[in-house]
N, C-alpha and C positions, 0 to 999 in steps of 0.2 A: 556199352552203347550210349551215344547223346541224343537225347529226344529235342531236336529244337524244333519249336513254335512258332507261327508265323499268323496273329490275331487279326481277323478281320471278318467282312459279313459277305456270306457266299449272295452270286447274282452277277448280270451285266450292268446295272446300274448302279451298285458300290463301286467296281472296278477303277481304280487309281483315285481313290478320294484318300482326303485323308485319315480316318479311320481306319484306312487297310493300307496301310504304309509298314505293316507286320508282313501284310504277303508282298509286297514288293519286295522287302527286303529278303524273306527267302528266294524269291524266287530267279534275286539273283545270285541267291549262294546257292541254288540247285544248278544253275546255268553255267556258273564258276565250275563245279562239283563234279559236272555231266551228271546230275542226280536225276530222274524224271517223277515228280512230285504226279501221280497218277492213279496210284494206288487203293482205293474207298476201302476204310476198314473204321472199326469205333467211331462211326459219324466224323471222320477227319478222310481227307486226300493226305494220301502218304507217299513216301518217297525213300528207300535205302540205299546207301551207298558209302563212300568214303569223304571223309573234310579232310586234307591231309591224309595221316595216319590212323585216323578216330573211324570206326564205325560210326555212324550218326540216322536217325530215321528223323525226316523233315517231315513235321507236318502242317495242315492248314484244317483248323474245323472248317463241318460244313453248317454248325450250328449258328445263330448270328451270336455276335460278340459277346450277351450277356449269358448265353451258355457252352461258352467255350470249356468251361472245366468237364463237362461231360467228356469229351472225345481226351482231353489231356490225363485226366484220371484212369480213362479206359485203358489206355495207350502205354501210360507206364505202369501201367497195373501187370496188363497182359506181358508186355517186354520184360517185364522187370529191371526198369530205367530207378533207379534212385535218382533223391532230391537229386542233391547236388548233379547229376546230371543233366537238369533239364534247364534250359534256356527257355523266355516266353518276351517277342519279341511286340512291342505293342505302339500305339499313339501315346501323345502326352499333351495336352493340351499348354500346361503348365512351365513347359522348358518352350524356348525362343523357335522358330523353325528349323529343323537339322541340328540341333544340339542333341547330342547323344547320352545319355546315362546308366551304366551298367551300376548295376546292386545285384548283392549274394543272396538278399532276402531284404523281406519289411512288407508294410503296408499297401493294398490296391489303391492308395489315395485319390479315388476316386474311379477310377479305371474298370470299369463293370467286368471286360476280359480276365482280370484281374482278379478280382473280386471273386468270381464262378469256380476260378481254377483252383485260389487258395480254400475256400469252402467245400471243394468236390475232392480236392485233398489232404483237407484238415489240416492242413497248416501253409506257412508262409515260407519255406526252407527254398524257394526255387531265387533262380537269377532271373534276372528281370533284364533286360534291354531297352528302355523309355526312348521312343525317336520323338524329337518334340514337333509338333505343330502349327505351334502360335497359338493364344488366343486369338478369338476375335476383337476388330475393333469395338468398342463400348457402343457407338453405334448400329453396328451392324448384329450387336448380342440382343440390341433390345427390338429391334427390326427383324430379324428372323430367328433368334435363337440361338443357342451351344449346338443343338441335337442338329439344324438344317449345316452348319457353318462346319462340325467336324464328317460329315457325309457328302462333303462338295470333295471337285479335286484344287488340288493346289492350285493359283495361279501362275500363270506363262510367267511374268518374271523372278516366280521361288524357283522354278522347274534345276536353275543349272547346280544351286544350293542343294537342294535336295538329292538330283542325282549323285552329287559328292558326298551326302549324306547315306545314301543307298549304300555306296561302294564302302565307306566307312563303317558302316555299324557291319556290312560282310565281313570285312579284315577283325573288328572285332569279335566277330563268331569266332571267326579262324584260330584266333588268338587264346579266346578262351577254350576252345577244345584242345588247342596244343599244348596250353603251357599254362594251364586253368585264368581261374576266376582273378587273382590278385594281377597276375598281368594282364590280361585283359582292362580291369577296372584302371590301373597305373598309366597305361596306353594313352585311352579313349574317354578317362574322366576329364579329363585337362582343356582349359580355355571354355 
């Protein structure tokens, strides 16, 4: 079974920012999937079903971002998900908006989601799925901040980027559950 991850901070007023551009993106591979992400178990909303041919259980903490590895450690603790099975799909401040980057493993570079899961499971062996976000403008960093700017939602003119971005890092789940990690990354690293 695949434990894929979907980071963000539970509430109605997260909802579509971008910080939680991890549960959009499950939530459109539940919807793809017919999977119903409903489930409350280890401090995560869960979801079983099929990606393809893959068993997979989606889930979404309901921890906020910076303790997300609680519910993901519980989750393939209990399941008995190995590394290599787990996907952890997140923001990235650092890649352009909707540029996608899959890795096998490495560092939380900065990503607190990140940070919780590889600490709560002692190492860094997972795949990671970075959807970027932009920074913000240098003006608008020193006028409100990183923390206010990654907690807004996208603007009306990213919206048709992003949704093509949505759909894209889906087909990349898909891809890495079918035919692993190497195609996946060969796909969706490009451009």
């Amino acid at each position: 079974m695949f434990l894929i991850v979907g980071l963000g901070n539970p509430g109605k007023k997260y909802e579509r920012t971008r910080h939680n551009v991890g549960w959009t993106v499950l939530d459109e591979l539940a919807r793809r999937a017919g999977i119903e992400v409903g489930r409350k178990q280890h401090q995560a909303l869960t979801g079983v079903g099929l990606v393809g041919e893959q068993n997979v259980m989606l889930a979404k903490p309901q921890t906020f971002m910076n303790l997300s590895g609680t519910a993901v450690s519980a989750l393939s603790r209990y399941n008995r998900i190995e590394a290599g099975q787990i996907i952890v799909v997140c923001d990235d401040l650092n890649l352009p908006t909707g540029k996608l980057r899959l890795r096998a493993s490495g560092s939380d570079g900065g990503q607190n989601g990140l940070k919780s899961i590889s600490q709560m499971l002692g190492h860094h062996n997972y795949a990671r799925l970075r959807f970027g976000i932009g920074a913000p403008p240098d003006e608008e960093r020193v006028q409100r901040g990183t923390a206010d700017y990654v907690l807004s939602p996208f603007a009306l003119a990213e919206s048709p980027l992003v949704n093509e971005s949505v759909g894209r890092a889906s087909d990349c789940i898909e891809t890495f559950v079918a035919r692993g990690i190497e195609a996946a990354m060969n796909e969706y690293n490009r451009g």
